[in-house]
N, C-alpha and C positions, 0 to 999 in steps of 0.2 A: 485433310486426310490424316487417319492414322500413323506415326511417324516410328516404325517399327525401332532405329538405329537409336530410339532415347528408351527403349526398354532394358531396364536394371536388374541386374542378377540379383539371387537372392542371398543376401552376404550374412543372414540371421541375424536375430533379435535375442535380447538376453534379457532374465528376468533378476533380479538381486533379492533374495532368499536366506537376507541374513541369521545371525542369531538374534540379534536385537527385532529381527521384527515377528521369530517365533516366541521370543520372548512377549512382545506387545500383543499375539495374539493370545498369549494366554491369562493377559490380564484381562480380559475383554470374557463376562460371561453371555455375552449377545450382541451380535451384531445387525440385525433388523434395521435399526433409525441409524441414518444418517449420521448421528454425533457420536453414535459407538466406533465410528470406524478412523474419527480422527485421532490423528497422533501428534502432540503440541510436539514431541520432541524431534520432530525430522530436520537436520541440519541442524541444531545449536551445537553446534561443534563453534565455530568463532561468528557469532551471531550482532549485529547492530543493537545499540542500546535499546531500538523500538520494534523488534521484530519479536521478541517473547513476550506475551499478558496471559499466562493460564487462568488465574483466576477473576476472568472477563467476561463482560456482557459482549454482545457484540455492538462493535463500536462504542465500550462505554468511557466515560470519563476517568472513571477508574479503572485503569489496567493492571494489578495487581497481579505482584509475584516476586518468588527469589530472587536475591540477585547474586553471583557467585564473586563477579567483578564487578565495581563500583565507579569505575573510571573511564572515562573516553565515549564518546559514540561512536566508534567501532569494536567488536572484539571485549564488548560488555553486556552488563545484565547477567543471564541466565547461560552461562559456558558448559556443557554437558560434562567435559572432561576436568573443569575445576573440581574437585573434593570438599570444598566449604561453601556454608551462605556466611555473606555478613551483613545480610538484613533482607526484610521484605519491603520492597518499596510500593507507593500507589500509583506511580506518573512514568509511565516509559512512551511517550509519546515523540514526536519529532522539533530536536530545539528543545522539550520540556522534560525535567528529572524531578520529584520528591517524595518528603513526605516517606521516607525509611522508618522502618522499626524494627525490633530485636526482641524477644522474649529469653531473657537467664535465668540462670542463679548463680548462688553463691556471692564472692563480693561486688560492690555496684563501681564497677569501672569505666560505666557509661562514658565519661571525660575525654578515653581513652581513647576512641575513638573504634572505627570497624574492625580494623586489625586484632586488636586487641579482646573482641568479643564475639570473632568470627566462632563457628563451630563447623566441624567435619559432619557431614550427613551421606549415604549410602543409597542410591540407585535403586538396591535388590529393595527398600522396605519403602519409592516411592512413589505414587498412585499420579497422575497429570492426565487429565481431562477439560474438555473446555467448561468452563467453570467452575472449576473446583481442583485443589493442587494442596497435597498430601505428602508430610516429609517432615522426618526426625530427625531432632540437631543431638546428635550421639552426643558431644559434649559434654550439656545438660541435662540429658534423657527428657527432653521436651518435644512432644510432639505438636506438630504444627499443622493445622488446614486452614485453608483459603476457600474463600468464595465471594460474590459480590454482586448488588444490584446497578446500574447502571454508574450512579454514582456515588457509592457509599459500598468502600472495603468492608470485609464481616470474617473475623478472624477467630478460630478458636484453637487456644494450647490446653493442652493437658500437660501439668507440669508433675513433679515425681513427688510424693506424700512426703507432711514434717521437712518442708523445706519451704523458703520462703521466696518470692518469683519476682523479678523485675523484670518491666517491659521498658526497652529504652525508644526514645525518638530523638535519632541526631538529625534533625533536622536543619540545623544552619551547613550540615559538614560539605563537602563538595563532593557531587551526585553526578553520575550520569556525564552531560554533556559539558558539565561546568560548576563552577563556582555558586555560592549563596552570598548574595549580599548584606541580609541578614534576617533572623526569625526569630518570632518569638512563642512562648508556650506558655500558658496557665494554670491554676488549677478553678475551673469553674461549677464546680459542685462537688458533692460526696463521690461521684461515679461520673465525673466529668471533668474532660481538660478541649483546651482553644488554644487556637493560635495563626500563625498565620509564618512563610518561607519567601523569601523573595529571590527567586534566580536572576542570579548574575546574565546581562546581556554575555550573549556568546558572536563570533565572527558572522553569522547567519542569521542571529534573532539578533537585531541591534539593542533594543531595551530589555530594561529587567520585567521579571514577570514576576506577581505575586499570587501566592495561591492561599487560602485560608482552611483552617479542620475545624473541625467539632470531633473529638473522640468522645461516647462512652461505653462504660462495661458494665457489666451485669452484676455487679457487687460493689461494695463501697469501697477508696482508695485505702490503704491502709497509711502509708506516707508518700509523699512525692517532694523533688527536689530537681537540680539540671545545672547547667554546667556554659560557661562562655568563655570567652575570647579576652583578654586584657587588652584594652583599648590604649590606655599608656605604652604598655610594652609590647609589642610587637612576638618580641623573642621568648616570651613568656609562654608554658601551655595552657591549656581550659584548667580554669579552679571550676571543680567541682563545689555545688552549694547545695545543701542538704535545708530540710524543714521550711520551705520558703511557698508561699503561694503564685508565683511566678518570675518571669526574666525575660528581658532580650536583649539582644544585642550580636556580635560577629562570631561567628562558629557556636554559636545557642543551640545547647537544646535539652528533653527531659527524661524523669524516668518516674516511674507509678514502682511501688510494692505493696503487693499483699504476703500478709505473714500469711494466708491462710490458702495461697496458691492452689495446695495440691488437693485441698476439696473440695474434687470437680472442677468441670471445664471452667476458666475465662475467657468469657467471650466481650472482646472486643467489637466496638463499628468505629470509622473512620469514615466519615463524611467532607466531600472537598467542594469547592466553589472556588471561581477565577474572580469572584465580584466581592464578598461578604463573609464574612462571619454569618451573620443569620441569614442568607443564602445558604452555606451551608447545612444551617440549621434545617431548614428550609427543606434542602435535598433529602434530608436526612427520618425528618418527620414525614412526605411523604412518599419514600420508597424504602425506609425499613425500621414501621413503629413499632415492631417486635423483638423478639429476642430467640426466632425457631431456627436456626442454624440449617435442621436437614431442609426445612423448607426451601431456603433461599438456594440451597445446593439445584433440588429437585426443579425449582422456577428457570434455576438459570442454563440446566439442561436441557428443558422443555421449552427454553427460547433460543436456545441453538438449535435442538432439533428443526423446530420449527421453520427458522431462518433455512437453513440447510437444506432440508425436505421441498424447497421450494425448486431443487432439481432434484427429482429421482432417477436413480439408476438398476439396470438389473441387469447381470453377466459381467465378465472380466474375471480378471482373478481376483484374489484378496489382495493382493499388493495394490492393483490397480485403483479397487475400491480404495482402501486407507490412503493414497495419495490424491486422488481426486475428488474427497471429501477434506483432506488435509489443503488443500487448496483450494477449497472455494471457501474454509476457515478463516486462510488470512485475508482473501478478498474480502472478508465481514468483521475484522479484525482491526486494522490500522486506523489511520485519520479519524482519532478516537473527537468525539463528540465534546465543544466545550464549552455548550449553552446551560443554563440551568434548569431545573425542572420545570420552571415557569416561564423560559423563553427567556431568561436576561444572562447576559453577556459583558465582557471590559469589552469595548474597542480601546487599543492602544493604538490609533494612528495618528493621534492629533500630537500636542505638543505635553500636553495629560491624557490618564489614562480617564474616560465616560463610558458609563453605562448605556448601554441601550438594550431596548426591547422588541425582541421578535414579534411580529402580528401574531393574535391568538384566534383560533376562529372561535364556532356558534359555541359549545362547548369548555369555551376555556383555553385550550390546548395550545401550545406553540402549533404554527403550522408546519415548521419545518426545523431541524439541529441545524443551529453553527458547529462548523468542523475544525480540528486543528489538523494538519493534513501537509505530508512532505509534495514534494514537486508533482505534478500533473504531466512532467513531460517523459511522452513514452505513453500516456494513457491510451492513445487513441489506437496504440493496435489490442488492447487489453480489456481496461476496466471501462471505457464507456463503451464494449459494445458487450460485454456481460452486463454490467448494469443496468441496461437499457431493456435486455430481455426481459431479466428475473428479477429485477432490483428498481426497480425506476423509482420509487420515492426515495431510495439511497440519491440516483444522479439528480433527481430534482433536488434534494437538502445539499447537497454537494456544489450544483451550480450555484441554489441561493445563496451560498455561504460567501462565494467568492463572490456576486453581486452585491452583498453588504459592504463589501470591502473600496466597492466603485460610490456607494451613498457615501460610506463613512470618512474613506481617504482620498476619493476623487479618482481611485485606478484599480479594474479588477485586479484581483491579488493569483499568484501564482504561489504555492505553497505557502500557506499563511500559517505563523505560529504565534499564539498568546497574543492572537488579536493584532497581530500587527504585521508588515508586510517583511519575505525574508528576500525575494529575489532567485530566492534557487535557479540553477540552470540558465536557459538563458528561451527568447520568444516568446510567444503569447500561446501558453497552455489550457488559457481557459475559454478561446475560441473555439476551438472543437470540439470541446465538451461539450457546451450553453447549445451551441449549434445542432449539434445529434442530438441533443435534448430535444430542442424548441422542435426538429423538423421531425422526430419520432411521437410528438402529443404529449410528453412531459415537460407540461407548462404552470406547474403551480409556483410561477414565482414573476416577480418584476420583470415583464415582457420588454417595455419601454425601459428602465433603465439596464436592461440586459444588451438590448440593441448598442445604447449610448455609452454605453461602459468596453462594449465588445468595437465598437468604432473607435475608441478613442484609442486604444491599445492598438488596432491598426497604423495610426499614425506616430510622428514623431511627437514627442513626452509623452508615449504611453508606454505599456509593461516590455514592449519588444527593446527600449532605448535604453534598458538596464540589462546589460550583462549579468552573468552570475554574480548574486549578491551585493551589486554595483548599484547604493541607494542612490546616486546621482546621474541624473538622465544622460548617455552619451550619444555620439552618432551614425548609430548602425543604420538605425530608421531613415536618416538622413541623405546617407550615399544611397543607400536602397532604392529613395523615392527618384533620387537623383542619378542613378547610374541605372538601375534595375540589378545592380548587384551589392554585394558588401564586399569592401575589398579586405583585405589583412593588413597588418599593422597598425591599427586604429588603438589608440593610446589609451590606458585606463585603469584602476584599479580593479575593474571587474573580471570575472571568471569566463572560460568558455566565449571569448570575442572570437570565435572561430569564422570568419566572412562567408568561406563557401556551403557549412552545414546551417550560418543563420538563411541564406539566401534559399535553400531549399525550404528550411523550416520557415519562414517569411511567405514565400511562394504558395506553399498546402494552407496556411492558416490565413491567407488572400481567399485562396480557394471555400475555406470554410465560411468565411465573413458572406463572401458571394452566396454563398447557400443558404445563410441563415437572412441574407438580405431576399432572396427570389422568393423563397417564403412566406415572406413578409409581404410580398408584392412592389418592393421599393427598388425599382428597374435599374435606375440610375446608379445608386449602389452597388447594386447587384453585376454590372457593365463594367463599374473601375474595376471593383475587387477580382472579376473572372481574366480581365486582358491582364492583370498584375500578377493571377495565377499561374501567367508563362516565364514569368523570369529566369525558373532554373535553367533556361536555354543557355539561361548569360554565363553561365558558370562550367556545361559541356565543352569540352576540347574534342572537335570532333579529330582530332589528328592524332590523340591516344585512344579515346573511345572511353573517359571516363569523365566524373565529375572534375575541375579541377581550380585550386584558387586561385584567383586574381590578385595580384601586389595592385599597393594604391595608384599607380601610373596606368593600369589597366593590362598588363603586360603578365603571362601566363606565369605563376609558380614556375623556376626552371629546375630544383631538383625533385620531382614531382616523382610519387611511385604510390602505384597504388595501395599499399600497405606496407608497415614501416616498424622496424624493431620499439616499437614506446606507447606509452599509454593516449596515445592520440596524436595522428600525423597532423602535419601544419593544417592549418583550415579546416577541422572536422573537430566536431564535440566529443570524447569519448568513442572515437571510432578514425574507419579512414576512408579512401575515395569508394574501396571495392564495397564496403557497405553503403555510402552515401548516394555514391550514382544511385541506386535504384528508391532513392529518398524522393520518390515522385507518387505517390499513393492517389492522389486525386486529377491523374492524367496516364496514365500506365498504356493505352492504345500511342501515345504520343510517344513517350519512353523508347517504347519497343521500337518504331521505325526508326528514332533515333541511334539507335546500338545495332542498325541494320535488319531490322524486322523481324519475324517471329522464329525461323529457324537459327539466327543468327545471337536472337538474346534468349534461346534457350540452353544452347551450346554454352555460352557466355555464362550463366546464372550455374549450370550444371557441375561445369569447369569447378566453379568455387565452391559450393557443397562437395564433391569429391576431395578438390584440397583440405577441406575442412574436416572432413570428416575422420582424418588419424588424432586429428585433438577434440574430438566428439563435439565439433564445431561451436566450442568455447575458446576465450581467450582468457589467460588468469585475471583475477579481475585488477584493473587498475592496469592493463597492458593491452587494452583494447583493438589496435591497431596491429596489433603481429597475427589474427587470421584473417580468411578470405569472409569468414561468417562467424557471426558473435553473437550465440543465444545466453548468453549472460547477459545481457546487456540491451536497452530498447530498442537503438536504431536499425537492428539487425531482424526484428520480431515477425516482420510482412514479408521477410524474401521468399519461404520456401511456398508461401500461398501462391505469389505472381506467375509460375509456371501455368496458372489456370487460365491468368489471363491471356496469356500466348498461345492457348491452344494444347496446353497439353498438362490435363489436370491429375493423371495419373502420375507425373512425377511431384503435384502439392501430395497428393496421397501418398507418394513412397518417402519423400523426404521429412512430412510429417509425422507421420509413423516413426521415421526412425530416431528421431529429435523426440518424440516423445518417450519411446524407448530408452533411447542411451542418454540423453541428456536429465532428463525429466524425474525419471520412475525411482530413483533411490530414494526408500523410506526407512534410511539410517540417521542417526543425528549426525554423520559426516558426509552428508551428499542430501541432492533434492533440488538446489536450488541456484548449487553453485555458482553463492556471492552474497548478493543485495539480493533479498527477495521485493524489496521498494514496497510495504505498506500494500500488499494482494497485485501487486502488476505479476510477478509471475507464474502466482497462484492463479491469476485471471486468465492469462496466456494457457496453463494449464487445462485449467477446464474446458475452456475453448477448443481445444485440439482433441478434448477427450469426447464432447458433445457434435464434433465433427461440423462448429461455425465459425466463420471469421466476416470481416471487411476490413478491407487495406485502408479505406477512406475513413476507418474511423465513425462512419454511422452518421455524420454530417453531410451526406447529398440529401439537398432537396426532393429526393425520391429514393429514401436508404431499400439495402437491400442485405444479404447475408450471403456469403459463397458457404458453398457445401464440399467438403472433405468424406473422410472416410471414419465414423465414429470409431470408439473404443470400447463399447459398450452394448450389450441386446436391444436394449429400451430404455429410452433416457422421456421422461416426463418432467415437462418444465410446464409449472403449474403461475400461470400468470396473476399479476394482478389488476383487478376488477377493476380499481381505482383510475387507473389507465385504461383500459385495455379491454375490448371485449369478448375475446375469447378465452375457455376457462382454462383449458390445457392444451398443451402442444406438444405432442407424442413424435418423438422419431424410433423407428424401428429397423432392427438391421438382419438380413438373412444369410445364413450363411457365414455372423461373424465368427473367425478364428483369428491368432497370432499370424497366420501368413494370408489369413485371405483379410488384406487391404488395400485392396482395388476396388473401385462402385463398375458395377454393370449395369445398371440400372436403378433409377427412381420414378418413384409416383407420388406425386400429393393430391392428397383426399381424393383416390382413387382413381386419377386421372395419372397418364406421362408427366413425368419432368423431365428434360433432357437439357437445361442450361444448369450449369454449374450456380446458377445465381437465385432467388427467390425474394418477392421482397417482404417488409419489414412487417407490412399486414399480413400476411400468407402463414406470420408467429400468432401474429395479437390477437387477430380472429380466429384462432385456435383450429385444432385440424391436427391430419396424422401426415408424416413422411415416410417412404418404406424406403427401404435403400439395398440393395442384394450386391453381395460381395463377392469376391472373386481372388484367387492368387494369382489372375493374370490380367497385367494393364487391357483396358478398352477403350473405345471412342464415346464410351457417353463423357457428358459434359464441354466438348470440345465447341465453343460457342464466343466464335472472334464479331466481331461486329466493327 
């Protein structure tokens, strides 16, 4: 029945109408496609080293762009509120920096290093777009544009008349996330220089990684020269060396002049490879044997539109549009691609770094990118179930990526960078993905070694027996198999050994194993994995009514509280028990009678959104543990859905709404995302609440399905693809949307009632219309307990 006593006042919604965003509409002569409406600069206020690439394909190898700050992977790259670039770099990837360059004049102080040749540039005169990224270094009076094909940067300065221009590349200097072990640069022809960077391993990439260029320009070198490190002296700085054909060695790198700069553009290409020099070469000859500059502008907008347009929407406001296209940007954005144009790749997992090669099909083609790609944990309330809708040859290249990782080093990989395994986080992130995959018909990849690679990381020595970043197997797996729980204090040099958040997260990724085994039709499998699904049992205290950890004696955490002044209470990963208890996504009917049944864990869930909501149900970041609710953050991403499952899905619709309202919707460079945007997870979360679909599961049952919300939006057409899928489009329609009316009264598919909050996964693919009529007052549709 209808439960009147959980009906919510209406406390309004507020929209953010800054100047910066009447200013972004006035750079904008059309707003029609999809790629007009994004804004690269939303939140680079203190942005991660791999959260800015304006001058990007999507997904490309090259992610090109300014960088303000040169140091750290946090609170680097592209700083809205810095006043200087000191260089344009091509690699902001995760774990990966290079490959900087500089355009001056005046004297060559290349040596000097970035400081020293930084320049001041101005906001009011600069253009950012996806693909293309427009900005003058006042300094110099040098104007600078970006653009780029997948893997080959394409650069043009107009430099000032009767002056003569140097382009510097410090390429050995320390970038990004770390150090360079060393580089070198050439001169290999009249309008051509090579070389190659090797990054310093960092705490998270254990080995170094080598990256290889090919530059050239469109005119002949006038002179080049470069600059290193004294290998004797330590204490010594870079001798700069003039008239030389090339150099390598420790803090290396070069610089080109033309006396004749200023007539007319210099256009640069920078071509990169993780394998070769003529790989590079390679990339380079076939994705940009020209020299049209607007062209590649024009291509790489019409492959974001394109990308993009693959959801349409129509209604909201303009805030709404520019955020909900700015966010389905970075979900197309991140875990930049770092296969070659012909399928070859380094694996670095052996004891040398080996080439290998992707399958090509009839055609030639790779069949799918390897990816370079931070952690996967958190995906499963996010990107594998946008993926999977609009994107699925993304999740197919994405699982394949991390099944190379099981050929090449024996154990799927959880955030793999430069070809080699980093550890991030902690459990096995790439069960649920492969899993939603395989059980949604996105199967173009190694079925058989998906299975074997997905079992092994089940057990003990697979990816669950490594903590964060902990390259040596420990024994989480082993009390797990052994107790049914993990307990704490478990010794290690590794990250996140949290007992009670791996045992839930252990628990869901049993549960996925089980799914992608019944699939399969392999029973046997399918039986351990489901009865191992129950363990979070081990970990409820039913005498407080929350999650709670176990010390190694078996004996309850005794100063236990459910949230706690610090960036993570004992036993939970970046979070605390009030988020954790409802860390059960793939049992959520069990959950609930555990915390006293359905009126009793609505009370309970509702409690903490209300507490939550004076801090607009964020925690700052890195303090994860001091709210009741943490939409900064992934553990927290499924709470405000689970009201649906309990029976009462006008509070997912009211708390949704307002989470996407007050958390969400700032389209300033100082709000939006408030934090880690993680490589499109919040941008994916985004969209999802704007398109009004979720699944708590992650998209991994054996029978997926989607819960239905309240969109944001008149008409949203999500335009599938064939390749998958055989339906052409999937129309949702909404009557009656306004800012207050976000309540569903009613739905129909393809003309028929719907009245379960739930739909499944064909009900998309097979294409077809949903109607949804709205209301500013809660109803009983969807209420659908089973």
């Amino acid at each position: 029945m209808f439960k009147k006593s959980f009906i919510l006042r209406d406390t309004g919604r507020f929209t953010l109408l800054s100047l910066f965003s009447i200013l972004f509409t006035g750079c904008l002569t059309n707003q029609n496609n999809p790629a007009d409406y994004v804004n690269p600069l939303i939140d680079t206020k203190s942005p991660r080293w791999l959260y800015f690439s304006s001058a990007c394909r999507p997904y490309g190898l090259v992610s090109l762009s300014p960088d303000t700050w040169v140091y750290g992977t946090w609170n680097s790259g592209y700083l809205y509120d810095t006043t200087v670039i000191r260089c344009f770099s091509h690699i902001h990837c995760w774990q990966l920096s290079g490959i900087p360059v500089m355009p001056v004049t005046g004297s060559m102080n290349g040596h000097l290093g970035f400081e020293a040749n930084k320049s001041r540039f101005s906001h009011d005169s600069e253009i950012v777009k996806p693909g293309y990224h427009k900005v003058i270094l006042d300094d110099y009076n040098v104007t600078v544009e970006l653009t780029s094909t997948c893997r080959v940067g394409f650069h043009r300065y107009s430099f000032p008349e009767k002056q003569k221009g140097h382009i510097l590349f410090d390429i050995g200097a320390e970038l990004g996330h770390g150090k360079m072990d060393s580089a070198a640069i050439r001169k290999s022809g009249d309008n051509e220089l090579a070389g190659y960077s090797i990054m310093s391993p960092t705490y998270r990439r254990k080995k170094p990684c080598k990256v290889y260029f090919i530059v050239q320009f469109n005119r002949p070198i006038s002179s080049f020269g470069g600059w290193k490190k004294s290998v004797n002296d330590k204490k010594a700085g870079k001798v700069l060396i003039q008239d030389i054909n090339g150099l390598q060695g420790v803090e290396c790198g070069g610089y080109v002049t033309f006396d004749d700069a200023g007539k007319g553009p210099v256009l640069m290409k920078v071509a990169l490879s993780y394998v070769s020099e003529d790989q590079a070469r390679l990339n380079l000859d076939a994705e940009l044997p020209h020299w049209d500059f607007e062209k590649i502008v024009k291509e790489s907008y019409d492959q974001w539109n394109y990308e993009l347009g693959k959801i349409e929407i129509e209604g909201g406001t303009y805030e709404q549009r520019v955020k909900f296209y700015t966010d389905l940007w970075h979900v197309l954005l991140g875990r930049h691609i770092y296969s070659d144009y012909n399928g070859s790749y380094t694996d670095n997992t052996g004891p040398e770094p080996s080439v290998r090669q992707i399958p090509l099909d009839k055609n030639g083609n790779p069949v799918f990118n390897m990816h370079n790609s931070d952690s996967f944990w958190g995906t499963e309330f996010n990107l594998n179930i946008l993926w999977s809708i609009a994107y699925p040859q993304v999740m197919n290249n994405m699982a394949a990526t991390l099944i190379e990782y099981y050929k090449n080093g024996g154990m799927i990989a959880r955030g793999p960078s430069g070809g080699n395994y980093t550890f991030v986080m902690n459990g096995d992130q790439a069960t649920p993905l492969i899993a939603a995959a395989y059980n949604k018909g996105i199967r173009n990849f190694d079925v058989e070694a998906a299975f074997a690679g997905c079992l092994k990381n089940s057990e003990s020595g697979g990816i669950r027996s490594h903590g964060g970043y902990e390259v040596s197997p420990n024994k989480y797996m082993d009390y797990y198999v052994e107790r049914g729980y993990v307990p704490e204090g478990i010794s290690g040099v590794g990250w996140h050994k949290d007992g009670c958040s791996l045992t839930l997260y252990f628990a869901y990724q049993d549960w996925c194993m089980a799914q992608f085994a019944r699939r399969l039709g392999k029973t046997d499998i399918y039986e351990k994995y489901l009865s191992r699904s129950f363990n979070y049992r081990n970990v409820f205290d039913p005498e407080v009514g929350w999650m709670r950890p176990r010390e190694m004696d078996g004996s309850w955490y005794k100063e236990f509280q459910p949230i706690v002044e610090s960036g993570a209470a004992r036993g939970f990963t970046e979070g605390n028990s009030a988020m954790f208890t409802y860390y059960v996504p793939h049992n959520m009917k069990d959950l609930i009678q555990m915390l006293g049944g359905s009126d009793a864990f609505i009370t309970k869930l509702n409690k903490q959104f209300e507490l939550a909501a004076p801090n607009r149900f964020i925690a700052p970041h890195g303090q994860h543990a001091r709210n009741w609710v943490d939409y900064e953050n992934q553990p927290s991403f499924h709470m405000a859905h689970l009201f649906s499952h309990a029976g009462a899905p006008w509070l997912t619709q009211y708390w949704v709404r307002r989470l996407k309202d007050e958390v969400f919707s700032d389209i300033s460079p100082y709000g939006g995302y408030n934090g880690d945007e993680d490589q499109g997870q919040i941008g994916g979360f985004g969209v999802l609440t704007s398109i009004g679909l979720f699944d708590i599961t992650g998209g991994a049952s054996a029978s997926p399905y989607y819960e239905i919300t309240s969109p944001a939006f008149d008409k949203i057409t999500i335009h599938l693809d064939n390749r998958y899928y055989s339906g052409r489009t999937f129309v949702i329609k909404t009557i009656n949307n306004s800012p207050k009316n976000i309540y569903i009264q009613s739905a129909r598919l393809n003309n028929k009632p719907l009245n379960s909050f739930r739909i499944p996964h064909t009900a998309i693919t097979n294409g077809g219309v949903m109607e949804i009529v709205l209301s500013d007052k809660p109803s009983e549709w969807g209420i659908d307990i089973d």
